[in-house]
MDAnalysis code that builds the backbone (N, CA, C; Angstrom):
import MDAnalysis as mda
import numpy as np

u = mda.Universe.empty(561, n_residues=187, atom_resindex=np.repeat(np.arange(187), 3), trajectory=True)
u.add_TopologyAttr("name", ["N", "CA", "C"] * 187)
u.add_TopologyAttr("resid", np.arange(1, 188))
u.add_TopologyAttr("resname", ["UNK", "UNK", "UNK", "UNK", "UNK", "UNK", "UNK", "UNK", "UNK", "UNK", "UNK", "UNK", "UNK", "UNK", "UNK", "UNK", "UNK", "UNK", "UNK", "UNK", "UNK", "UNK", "UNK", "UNK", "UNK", "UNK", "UNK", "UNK", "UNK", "UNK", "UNK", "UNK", "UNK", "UNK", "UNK", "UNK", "UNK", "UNK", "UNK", "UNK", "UNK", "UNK", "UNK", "UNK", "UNK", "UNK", "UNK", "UNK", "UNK", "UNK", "UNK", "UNK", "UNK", "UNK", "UNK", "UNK", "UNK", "UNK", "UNK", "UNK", "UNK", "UNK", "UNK", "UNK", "UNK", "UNK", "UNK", "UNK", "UNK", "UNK", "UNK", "UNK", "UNK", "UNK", "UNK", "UNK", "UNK", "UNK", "UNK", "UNK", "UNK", "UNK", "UNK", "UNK", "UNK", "UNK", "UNK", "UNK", "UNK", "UNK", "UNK", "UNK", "UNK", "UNK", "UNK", "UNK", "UNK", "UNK", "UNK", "UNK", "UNK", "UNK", "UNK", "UNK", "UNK", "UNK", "UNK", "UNK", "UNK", "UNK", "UNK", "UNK", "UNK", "UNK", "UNK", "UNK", "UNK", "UNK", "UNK", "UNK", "UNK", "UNK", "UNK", "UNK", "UNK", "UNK", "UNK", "UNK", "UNK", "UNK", "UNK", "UNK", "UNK", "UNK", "UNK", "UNK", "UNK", "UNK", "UNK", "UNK", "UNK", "UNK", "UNK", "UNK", "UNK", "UNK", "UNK", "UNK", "UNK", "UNK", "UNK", "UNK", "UNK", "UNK", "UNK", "UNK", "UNK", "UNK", "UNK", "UNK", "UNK", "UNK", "UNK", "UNK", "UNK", "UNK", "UNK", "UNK", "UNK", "UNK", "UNK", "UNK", "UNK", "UNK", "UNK", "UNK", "UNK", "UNK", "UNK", "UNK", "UNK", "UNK", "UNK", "UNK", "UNK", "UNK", "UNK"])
u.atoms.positions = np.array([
    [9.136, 13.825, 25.853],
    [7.859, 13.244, 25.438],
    [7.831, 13.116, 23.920],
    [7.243, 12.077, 23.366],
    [7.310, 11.807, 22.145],
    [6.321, 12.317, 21.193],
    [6.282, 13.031, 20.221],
    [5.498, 13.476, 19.352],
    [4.447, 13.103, 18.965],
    [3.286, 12.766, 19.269],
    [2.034, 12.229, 17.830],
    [2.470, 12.295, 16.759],
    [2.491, 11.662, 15.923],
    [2.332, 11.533, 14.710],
    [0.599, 11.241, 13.918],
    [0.889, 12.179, 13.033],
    [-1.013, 12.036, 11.888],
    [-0.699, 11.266, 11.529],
    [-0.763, 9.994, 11.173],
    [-0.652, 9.143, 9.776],
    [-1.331, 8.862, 9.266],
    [-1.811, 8.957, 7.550],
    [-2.586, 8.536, 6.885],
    [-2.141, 7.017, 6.493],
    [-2.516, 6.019, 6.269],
    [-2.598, 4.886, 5.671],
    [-3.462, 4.671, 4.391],
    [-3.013, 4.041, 3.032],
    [-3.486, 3.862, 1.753],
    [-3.423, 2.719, 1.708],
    [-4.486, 1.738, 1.564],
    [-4.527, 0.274, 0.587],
    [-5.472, 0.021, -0.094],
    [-5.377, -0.450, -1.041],
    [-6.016, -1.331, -1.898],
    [-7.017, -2.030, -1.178],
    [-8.216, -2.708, -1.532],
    [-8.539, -3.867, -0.593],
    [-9.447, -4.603, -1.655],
    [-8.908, -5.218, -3.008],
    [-9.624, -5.867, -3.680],
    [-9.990, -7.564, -3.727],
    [-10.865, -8.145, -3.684],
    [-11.206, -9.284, -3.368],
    [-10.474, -10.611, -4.232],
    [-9.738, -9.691, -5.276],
    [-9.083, -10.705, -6.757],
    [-7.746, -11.010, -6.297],
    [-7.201, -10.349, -4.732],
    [-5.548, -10.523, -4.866],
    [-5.837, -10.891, -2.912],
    [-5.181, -11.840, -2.947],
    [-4.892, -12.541, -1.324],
    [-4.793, -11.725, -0.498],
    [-5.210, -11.845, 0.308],
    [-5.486, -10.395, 1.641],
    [-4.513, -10.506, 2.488],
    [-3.414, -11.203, 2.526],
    [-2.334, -10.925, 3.706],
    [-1.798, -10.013, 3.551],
    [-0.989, -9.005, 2.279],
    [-0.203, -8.244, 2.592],
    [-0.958, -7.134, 3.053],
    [-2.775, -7.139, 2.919],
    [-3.537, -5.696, 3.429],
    [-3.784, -6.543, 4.867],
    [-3.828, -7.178, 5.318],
    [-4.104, -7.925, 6.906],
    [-2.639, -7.566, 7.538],
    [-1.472, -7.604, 7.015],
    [-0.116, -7.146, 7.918],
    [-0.018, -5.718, 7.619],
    [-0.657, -5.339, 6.989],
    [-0.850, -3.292, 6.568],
    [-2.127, -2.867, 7.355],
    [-2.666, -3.409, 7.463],
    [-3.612, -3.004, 8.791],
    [-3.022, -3.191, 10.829],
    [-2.445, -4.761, 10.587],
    [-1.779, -4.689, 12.012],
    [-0.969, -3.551, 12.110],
    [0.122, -3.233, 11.319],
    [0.900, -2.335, 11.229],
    [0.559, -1.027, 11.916],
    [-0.778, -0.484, 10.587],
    [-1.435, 0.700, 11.237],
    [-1.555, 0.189, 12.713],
    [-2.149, -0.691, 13.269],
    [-2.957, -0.810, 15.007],
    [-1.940, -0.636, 15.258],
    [-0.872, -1.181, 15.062],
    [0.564, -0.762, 15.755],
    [0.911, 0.536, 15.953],
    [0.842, 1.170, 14.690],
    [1.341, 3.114, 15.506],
    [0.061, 3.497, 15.921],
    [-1.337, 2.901, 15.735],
    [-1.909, 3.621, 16.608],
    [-1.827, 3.333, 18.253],
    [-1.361, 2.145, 18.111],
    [-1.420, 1.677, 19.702],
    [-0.361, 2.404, 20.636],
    [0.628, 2.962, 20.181],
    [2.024, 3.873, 20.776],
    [1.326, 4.976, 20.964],
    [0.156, 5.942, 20.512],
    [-0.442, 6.895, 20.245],
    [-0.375, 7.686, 19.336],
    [-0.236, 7.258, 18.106],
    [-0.335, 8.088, 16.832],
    [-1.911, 8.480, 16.857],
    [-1.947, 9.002, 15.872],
    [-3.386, 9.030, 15.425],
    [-3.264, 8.674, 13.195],
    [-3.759, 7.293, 13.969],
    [-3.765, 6.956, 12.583],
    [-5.035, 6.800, 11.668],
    [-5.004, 7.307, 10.225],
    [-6.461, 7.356, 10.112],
    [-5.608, 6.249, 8.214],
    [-6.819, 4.900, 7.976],
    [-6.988, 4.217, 6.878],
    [-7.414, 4.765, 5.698],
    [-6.878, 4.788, 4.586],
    [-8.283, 4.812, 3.721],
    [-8.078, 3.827, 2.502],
    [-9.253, 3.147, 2.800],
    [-9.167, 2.131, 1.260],
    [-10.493, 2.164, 0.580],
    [-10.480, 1.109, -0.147],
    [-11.887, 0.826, -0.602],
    [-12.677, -0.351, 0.400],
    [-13.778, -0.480, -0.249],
    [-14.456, -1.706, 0.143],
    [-14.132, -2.843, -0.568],
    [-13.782, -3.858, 0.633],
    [-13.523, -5.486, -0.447],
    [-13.216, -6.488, 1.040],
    [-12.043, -7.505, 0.660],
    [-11.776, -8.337, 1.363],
    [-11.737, -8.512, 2.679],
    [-10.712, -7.296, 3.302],
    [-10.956, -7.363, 4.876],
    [-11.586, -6.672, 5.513],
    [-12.315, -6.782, 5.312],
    [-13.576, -5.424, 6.199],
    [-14.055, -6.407, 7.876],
    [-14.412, -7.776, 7.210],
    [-14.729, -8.548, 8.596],
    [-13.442, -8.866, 9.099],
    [-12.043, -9.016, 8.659],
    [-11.070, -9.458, 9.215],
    [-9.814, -8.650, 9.822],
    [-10.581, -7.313, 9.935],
    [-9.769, -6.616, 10.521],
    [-10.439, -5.696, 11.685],
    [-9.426, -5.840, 13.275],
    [-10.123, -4.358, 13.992],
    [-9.582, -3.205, 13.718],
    [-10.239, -2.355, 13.841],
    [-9.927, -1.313, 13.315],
    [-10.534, -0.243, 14.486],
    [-10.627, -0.728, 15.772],
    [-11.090, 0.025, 17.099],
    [-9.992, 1.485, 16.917],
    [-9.119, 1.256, 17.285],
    [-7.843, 2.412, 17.186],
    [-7.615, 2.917, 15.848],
    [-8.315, 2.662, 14.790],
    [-8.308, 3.440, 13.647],
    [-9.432, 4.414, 13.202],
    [-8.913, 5.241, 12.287],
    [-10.077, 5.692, 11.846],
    [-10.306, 5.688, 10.659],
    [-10.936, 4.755, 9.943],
    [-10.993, 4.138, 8.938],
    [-11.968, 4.767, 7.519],
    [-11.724, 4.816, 6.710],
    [-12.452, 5.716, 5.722],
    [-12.662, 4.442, 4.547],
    [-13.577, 4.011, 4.435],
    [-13.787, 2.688, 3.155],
    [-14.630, 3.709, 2.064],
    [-14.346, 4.017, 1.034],
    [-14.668, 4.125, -0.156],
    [-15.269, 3.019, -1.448],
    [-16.490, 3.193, -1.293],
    [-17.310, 2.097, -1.878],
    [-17.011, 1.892, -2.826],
    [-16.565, 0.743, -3.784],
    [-16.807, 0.478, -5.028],
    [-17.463, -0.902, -5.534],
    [-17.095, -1.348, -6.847],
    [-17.989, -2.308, -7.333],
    [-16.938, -3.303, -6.845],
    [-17.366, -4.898, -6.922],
    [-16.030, -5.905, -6.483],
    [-16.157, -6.520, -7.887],
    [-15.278, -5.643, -8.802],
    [-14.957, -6.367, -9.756],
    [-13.560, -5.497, -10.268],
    [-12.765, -6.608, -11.493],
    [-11.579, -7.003, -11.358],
    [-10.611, -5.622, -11.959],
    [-11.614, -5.196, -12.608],
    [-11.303, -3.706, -13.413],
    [-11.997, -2.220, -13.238],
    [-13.178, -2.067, -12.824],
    [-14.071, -0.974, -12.859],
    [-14.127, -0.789, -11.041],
    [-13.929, -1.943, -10.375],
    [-13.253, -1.632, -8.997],
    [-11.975, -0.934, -8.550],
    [-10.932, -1.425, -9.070],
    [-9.703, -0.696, -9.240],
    [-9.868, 1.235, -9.158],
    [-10.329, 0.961, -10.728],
    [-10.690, 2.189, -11.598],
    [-11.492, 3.534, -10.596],
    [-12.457, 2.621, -10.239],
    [-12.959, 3.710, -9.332],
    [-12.525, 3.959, -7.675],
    [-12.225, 3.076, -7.505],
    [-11.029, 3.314, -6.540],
    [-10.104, 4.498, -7.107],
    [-9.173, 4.152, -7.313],
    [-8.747, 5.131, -8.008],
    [-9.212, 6.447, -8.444],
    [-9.658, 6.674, -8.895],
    [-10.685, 7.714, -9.229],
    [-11.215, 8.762, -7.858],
    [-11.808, 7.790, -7.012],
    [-12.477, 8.196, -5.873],
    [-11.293, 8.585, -4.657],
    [-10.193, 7.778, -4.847],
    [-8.963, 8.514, -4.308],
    [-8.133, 9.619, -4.507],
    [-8.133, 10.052, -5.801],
    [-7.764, 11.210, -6.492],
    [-8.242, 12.356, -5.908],
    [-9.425, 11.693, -6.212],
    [-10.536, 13.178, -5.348],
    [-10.390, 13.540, -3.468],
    [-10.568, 12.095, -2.994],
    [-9.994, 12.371, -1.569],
    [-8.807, 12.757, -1.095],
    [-7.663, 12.443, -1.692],
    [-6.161, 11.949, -1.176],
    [-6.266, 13.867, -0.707],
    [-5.689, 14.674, -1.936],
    [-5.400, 15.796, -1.382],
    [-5.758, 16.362, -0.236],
    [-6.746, 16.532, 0.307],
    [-7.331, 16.823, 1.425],
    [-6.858, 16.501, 2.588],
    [-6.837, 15.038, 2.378],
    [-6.257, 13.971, 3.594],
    [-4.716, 14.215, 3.484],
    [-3.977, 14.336, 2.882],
    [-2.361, 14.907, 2.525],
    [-2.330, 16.439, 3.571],
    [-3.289, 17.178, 3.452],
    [-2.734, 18.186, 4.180],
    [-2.953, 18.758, 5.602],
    [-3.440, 17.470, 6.313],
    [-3.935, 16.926, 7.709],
    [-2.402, 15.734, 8.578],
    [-2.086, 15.900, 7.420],
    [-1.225, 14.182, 7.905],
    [0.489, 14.531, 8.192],
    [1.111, 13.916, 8.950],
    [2.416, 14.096, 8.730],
    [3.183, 12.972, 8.087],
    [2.575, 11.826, 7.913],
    [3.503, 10.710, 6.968],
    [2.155, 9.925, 6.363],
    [2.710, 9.596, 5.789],
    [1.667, 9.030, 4.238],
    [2.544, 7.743, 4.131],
    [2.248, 6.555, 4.663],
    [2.489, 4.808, 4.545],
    [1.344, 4.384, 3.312],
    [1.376, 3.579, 3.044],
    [1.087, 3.119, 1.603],
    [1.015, 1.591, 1.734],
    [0.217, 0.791, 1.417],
    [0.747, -0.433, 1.333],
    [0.917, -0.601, 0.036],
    [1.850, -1.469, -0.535],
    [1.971, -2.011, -1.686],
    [0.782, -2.426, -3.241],
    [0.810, -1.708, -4.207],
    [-0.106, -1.963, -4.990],
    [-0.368, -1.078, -5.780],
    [-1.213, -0.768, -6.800],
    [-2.286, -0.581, -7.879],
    [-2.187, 0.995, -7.196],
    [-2.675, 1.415, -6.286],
    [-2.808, 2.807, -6.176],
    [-1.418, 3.826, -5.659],
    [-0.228, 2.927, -5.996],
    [1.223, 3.324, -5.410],
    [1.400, 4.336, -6.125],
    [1.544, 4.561, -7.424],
    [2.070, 5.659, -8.820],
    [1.138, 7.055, -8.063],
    [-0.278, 6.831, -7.621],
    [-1.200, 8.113, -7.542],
    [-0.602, 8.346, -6.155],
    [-0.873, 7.781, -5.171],
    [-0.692, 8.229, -3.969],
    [1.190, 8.871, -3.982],
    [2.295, 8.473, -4.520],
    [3.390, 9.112, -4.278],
    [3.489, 10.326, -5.015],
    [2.672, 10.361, -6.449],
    [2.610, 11.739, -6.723],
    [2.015, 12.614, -6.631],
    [0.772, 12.306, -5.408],
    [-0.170, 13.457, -4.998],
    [0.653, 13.722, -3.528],
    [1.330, 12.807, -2.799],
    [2.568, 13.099, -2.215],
    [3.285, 14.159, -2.007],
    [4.163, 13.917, -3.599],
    [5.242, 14.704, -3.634],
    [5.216, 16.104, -3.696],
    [3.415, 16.001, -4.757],
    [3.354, 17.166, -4.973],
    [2.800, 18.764, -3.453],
    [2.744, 17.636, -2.378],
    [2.261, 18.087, -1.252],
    [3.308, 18.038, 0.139],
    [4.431, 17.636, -0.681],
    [5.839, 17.731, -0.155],
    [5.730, 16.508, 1.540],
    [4.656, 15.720, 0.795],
    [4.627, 14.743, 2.385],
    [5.715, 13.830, 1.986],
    [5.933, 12.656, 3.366],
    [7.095, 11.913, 3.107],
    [6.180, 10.698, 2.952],
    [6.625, 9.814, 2.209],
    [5.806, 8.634, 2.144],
    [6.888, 7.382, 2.211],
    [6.364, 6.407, 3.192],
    [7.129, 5.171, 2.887],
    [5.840, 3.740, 2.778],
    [6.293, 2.903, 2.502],
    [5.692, 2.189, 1.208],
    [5.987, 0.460, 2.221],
    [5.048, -0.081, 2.527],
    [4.841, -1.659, 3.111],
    [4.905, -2.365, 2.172],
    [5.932, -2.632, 1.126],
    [6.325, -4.055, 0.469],
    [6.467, -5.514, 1.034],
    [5.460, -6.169, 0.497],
    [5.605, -7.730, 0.468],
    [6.002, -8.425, -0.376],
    [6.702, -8.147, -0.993],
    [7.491, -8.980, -2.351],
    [8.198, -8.002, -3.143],
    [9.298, -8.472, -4.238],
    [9.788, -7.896, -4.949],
    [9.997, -8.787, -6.432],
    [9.588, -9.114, -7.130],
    [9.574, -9.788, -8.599],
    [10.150, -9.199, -9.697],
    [11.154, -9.573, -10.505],
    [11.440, -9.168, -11.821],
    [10.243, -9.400, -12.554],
    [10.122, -8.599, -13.757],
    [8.972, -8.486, -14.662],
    [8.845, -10.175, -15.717],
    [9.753, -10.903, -15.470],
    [10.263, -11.962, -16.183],
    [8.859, -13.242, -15.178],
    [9.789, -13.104, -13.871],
    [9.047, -13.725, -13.050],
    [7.401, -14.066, -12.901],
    [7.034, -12.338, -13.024],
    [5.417, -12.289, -12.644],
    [4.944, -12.486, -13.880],
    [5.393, -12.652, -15.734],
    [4.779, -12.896, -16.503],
    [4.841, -14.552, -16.487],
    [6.041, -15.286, -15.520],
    [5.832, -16.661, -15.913],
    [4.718, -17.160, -15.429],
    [4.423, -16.806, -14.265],
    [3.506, -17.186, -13.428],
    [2.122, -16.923, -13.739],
    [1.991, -15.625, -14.732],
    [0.293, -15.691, -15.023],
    [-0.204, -16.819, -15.908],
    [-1.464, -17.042, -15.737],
    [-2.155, -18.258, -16.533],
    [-2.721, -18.108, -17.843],
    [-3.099, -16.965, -17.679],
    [-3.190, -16.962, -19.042],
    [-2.883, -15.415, -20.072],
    [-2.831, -15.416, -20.909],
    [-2.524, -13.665, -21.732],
    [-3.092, -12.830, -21.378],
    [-4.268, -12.672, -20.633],
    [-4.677, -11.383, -20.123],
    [-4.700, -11.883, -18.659],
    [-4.558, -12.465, -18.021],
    [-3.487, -12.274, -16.321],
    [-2.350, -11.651, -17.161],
    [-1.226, -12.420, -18.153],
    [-0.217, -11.648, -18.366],
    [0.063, -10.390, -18.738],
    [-0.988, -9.760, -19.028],
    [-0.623, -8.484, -19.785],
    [-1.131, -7.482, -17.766],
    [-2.202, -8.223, -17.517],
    [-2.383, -7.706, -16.236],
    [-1.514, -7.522, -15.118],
    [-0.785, -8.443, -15.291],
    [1.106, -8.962, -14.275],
    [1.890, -7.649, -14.669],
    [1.893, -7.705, -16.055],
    [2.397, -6.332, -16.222],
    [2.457, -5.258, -16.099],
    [1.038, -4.445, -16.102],
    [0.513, -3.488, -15.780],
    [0.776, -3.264, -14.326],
    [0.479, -4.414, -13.112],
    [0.531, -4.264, -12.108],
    [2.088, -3.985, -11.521],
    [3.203, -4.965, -12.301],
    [4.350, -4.682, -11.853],
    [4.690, -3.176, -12.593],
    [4.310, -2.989, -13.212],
    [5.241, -1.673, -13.453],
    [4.143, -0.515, -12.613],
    [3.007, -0.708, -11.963],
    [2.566, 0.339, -11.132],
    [3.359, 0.362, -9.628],
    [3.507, -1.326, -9.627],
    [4.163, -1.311, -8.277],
    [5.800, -0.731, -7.978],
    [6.821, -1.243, -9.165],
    [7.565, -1.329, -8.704],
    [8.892, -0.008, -9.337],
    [8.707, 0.302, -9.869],
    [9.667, 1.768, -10.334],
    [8.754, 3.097, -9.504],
    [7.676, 3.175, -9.354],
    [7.544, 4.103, -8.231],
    [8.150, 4.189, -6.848],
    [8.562, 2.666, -6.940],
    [9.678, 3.058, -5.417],
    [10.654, 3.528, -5.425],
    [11.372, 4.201, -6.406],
    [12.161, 5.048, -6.267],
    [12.008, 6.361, -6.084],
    [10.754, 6.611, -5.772],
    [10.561, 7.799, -5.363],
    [10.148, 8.257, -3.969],
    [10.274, 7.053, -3.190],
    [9.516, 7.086, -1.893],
    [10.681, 7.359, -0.909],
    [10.383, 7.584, 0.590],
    [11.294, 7.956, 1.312],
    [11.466, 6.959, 2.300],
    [10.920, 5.810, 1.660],
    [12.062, 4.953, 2.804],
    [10.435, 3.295, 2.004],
    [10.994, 2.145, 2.851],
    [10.743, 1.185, 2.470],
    [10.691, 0.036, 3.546],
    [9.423, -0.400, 3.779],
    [9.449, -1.201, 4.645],
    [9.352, -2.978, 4.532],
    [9.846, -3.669, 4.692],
    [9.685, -4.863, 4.209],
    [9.659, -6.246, 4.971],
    [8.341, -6.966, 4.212],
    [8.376, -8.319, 5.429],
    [9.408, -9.230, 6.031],
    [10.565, -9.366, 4.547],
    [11.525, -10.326, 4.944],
    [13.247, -10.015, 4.075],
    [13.847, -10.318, 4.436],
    [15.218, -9.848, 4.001],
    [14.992, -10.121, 2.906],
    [14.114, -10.842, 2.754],
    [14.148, -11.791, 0.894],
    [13.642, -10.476, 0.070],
    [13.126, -9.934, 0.812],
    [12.138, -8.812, -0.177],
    [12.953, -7.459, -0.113],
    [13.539, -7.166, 0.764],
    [14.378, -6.354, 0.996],
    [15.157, -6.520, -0.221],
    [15.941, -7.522, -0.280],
    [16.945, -7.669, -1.110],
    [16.651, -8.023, -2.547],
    [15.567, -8.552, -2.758],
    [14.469, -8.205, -4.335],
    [14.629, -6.868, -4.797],
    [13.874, -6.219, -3.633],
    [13.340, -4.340, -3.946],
    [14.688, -3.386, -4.903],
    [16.130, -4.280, -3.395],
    [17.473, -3.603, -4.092],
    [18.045, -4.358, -5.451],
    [17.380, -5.840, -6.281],
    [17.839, -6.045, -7.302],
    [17.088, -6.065, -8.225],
    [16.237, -4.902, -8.105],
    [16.003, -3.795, -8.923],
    [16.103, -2.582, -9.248],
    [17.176, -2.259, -8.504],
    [17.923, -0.991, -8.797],
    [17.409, 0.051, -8.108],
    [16.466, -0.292, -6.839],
    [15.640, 0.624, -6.413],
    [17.010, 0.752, -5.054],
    [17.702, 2.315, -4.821],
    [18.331, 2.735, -3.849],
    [17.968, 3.395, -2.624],
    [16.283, 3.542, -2.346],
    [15.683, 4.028, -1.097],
    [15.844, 2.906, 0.099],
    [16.563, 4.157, 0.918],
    [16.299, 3.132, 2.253],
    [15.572, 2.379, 2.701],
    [15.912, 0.795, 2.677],
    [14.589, -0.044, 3.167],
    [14.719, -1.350, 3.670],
    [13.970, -1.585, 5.224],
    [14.059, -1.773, 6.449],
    [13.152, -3.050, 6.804],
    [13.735, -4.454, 7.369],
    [12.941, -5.177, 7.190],
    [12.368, -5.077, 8.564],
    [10.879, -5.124, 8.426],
    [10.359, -5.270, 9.575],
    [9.502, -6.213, 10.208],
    [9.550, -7.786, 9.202],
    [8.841, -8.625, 10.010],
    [7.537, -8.889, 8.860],
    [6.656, -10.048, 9.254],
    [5.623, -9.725, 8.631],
    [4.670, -9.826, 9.488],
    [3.798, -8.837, 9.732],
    [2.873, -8.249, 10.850],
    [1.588, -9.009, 11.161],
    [1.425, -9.808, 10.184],
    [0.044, -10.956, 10.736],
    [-0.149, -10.667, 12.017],
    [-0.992, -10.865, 13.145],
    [-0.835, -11.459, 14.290],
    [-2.979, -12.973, 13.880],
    [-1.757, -14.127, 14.966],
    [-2.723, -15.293, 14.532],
    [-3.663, -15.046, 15.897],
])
């Protein structure tokens, strides 16, 4: 007979960044809960709140403001304060990709959980500054890639939508095992 697994789930859910990679980080979760995990969410309040079920979850939304900086922030903030707690209930700690990656792997580590990490992309720092529009998107591109992407070397494994990203994650020098698994939409 197969084990339960606790899983905690971490995302972001801000209204300023496209909601698919938190819409295939939510199927995901329904997914181990549907095998019989017991999976419990926690994000903030924002984008998918109407676009996701969340029957088989147990979902924890942490209120904040929907704006582009002091939302984040207190997110953040308000996770700091929760995470520990929820860390010592859980047996794996999944993550989706983003802004709260750096806090959640080192309140983690320091709680000796294993965490692996739902990547939807992988970008050189070259890339995501061409693409911002203007100097403060760019300085913001920045900030965001370096929260996202050198913390994955600290994670214990890596999950990813498409070989393309897979093979991004590794040409950045990041050597954690990591596993493409599709991208989880369901239409």
């Amino acid at each position: 007979m197969r084990q339960k697994l606790r899983v905690l789930g971490v995302t972001e859910d801000t209204s300023f960044v496209v909601a698919g990679g938190r819409l295939a980080f939510y199927n995901l979760m329904d997914s181990l809960a549907s095998v019989g995990n017991d999976v419990t969410v926690l994000s903030c309040t924002g984008a998918t709140e109407d676009l996701v079920d969340i029957r088989r979850l147990n979902s924890i939304r942490l209120k904040v403001r929907p704006s582009r900086i002091v939302g984040p922030i207190t997110f953040l903030a308000k996770l700091f304060l929760l995470l520990p707690k929820r860390l010592l209930t859980c047996d794996v700690l999944v993550v989706n990709s983003g802004y709260p990656l750096p806090e959640v792997v080192a309140l983690a580590k320091m709680t000796g959980k294993k965490v692996v990490v739902l990547q939807h992309d992988a970008h050189n720092l070259e890339t995501v500054e061409k693409f911002a529009a203007s100097t403060s998107r760019k300085y913001m591109a920045i900030v965001r890639w370096i929260l996202m992407y050198p913390p994955l070397r600290l994670v214990d494994g890596i999950l990813c939508v498409t070989d393309s990203t897979r093979r991004g994650v590794m040409s950045l020098g990041v050597t954690t095992r990591a596993f493409v698994i599709g991208n989880a939409i369901k239409e």
